[in-house]
N, C-alpha and C positions, 0 to 999 in steps of 0.2 A: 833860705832853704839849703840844708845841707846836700853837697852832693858826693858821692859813694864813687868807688870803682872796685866793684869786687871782682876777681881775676883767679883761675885757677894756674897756679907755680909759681915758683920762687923767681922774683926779678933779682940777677948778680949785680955785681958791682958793673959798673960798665958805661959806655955812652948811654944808650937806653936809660937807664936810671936816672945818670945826669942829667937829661930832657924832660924825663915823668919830675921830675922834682922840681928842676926849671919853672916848667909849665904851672906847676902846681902851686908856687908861691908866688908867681906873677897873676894866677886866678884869685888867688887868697887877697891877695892887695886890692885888685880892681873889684873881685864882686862882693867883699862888703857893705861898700855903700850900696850896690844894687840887690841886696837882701838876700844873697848870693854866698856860701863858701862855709865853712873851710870845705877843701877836698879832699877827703880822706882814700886810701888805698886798702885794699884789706886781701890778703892772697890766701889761697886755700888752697892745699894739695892733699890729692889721693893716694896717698904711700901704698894702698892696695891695691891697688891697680884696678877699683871694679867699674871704669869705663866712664862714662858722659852720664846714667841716672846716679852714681856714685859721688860724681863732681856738683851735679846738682843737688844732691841734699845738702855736701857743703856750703855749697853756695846762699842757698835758702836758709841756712842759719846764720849767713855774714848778712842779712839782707835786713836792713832797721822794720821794725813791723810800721805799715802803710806809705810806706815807700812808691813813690813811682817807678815801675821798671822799664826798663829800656835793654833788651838783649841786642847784642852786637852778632850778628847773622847772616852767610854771603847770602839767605835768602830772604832778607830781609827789605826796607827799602831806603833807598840812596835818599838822603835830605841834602841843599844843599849848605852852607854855613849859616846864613840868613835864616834856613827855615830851621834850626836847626835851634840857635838863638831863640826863636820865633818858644821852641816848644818847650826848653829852659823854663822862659817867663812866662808861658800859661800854667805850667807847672807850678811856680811861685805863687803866681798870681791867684789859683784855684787854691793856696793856702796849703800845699802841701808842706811838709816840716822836711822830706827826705827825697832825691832821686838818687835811686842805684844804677848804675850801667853793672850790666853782666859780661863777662868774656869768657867763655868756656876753654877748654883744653884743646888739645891736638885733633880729637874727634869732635869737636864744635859742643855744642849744647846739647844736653837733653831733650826734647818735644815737648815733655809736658813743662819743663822750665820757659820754655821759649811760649807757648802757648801762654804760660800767666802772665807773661810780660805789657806795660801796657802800650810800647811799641817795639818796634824792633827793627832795628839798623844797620844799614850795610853800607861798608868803607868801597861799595862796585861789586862787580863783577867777580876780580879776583884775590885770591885766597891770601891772607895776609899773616907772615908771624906773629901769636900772640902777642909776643912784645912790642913788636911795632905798631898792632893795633893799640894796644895800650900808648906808647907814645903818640899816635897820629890821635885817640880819641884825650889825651890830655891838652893836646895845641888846638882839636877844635872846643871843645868846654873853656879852654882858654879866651880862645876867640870868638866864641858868641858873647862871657864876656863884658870885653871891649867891643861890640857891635852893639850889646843893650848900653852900652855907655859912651856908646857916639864916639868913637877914639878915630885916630887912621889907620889904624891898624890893619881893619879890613878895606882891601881895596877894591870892591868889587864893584 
């Protein structure tokens, strides 16, 4: 199963990147064998500035058609690594060819983007810079995984 992270803005050069890329070729290596990867990136910015339904039409064209989605949302709900893992492999497992993670802009998601989504996830309570939500949701797609492949990675 391929997995996606479509993102709305440009990631610069910087630590951030250095980590998303990190993460990203150490996911590439371990979830092959687990039927897992590559992980692709894909950014979309609204140079018009027409707001959060604007960023979601973007977004809904980086989106592989029958994709599992997964919106990233402080109203979303907390999973913890394990279940998280857990929902990776039913994902696979149910034969899906694509999961997408969504991350919207400075004003979060659209509603009805977030409503199609087939879940939708939140890094807690508070409000996270996109970029770092981008890096923290690379280290966990990282680390589920090495938890579906038994590593020590996770110490939980």
């Amino acid at each position: 199963m391929r997995v996606h992270v479509c993102a709305v803005g440009r990631l610069r050069p910087g630590p951030e990147r250095i980590l998303i890329e990190d993460y990203a070729a150490r996911f590439d290596r371990t979830g092959r064998a687990l039927g897992l990867g590559p992980l692709a990136m894909t950014e979309v910015e609204d140079r018009k500035g027409g707001g959060p339904a604007a960023e979601a039409r973007l977004l809904e064209r980086a989106l592989p058609e029958g994709a599992a989605i997964c919106a990233l949302d402080e109203r979303g709900k907390p999973l913890s690594s394990t279940d998280f893992a857990d929902l990776l492999a039913r994902w696979r497992d149910a034969g899906r060819q694509d999961a997408a993670f969504v991350i919207g802009g400075a004003d979060g998601l659209d509603p009805a983007l977030r409503a199609r989504a087939d879940t939708v996830l939140s890094f807690g309570p508070m409000v996270w810079p996109h970029m770092l939500a981008r890096v923290m949701l690379a280290e966990q797609i990282y680390r589920a995984a090495q938890i579906l492949a038994g590593t020590p990675y996770h110490r939980a």
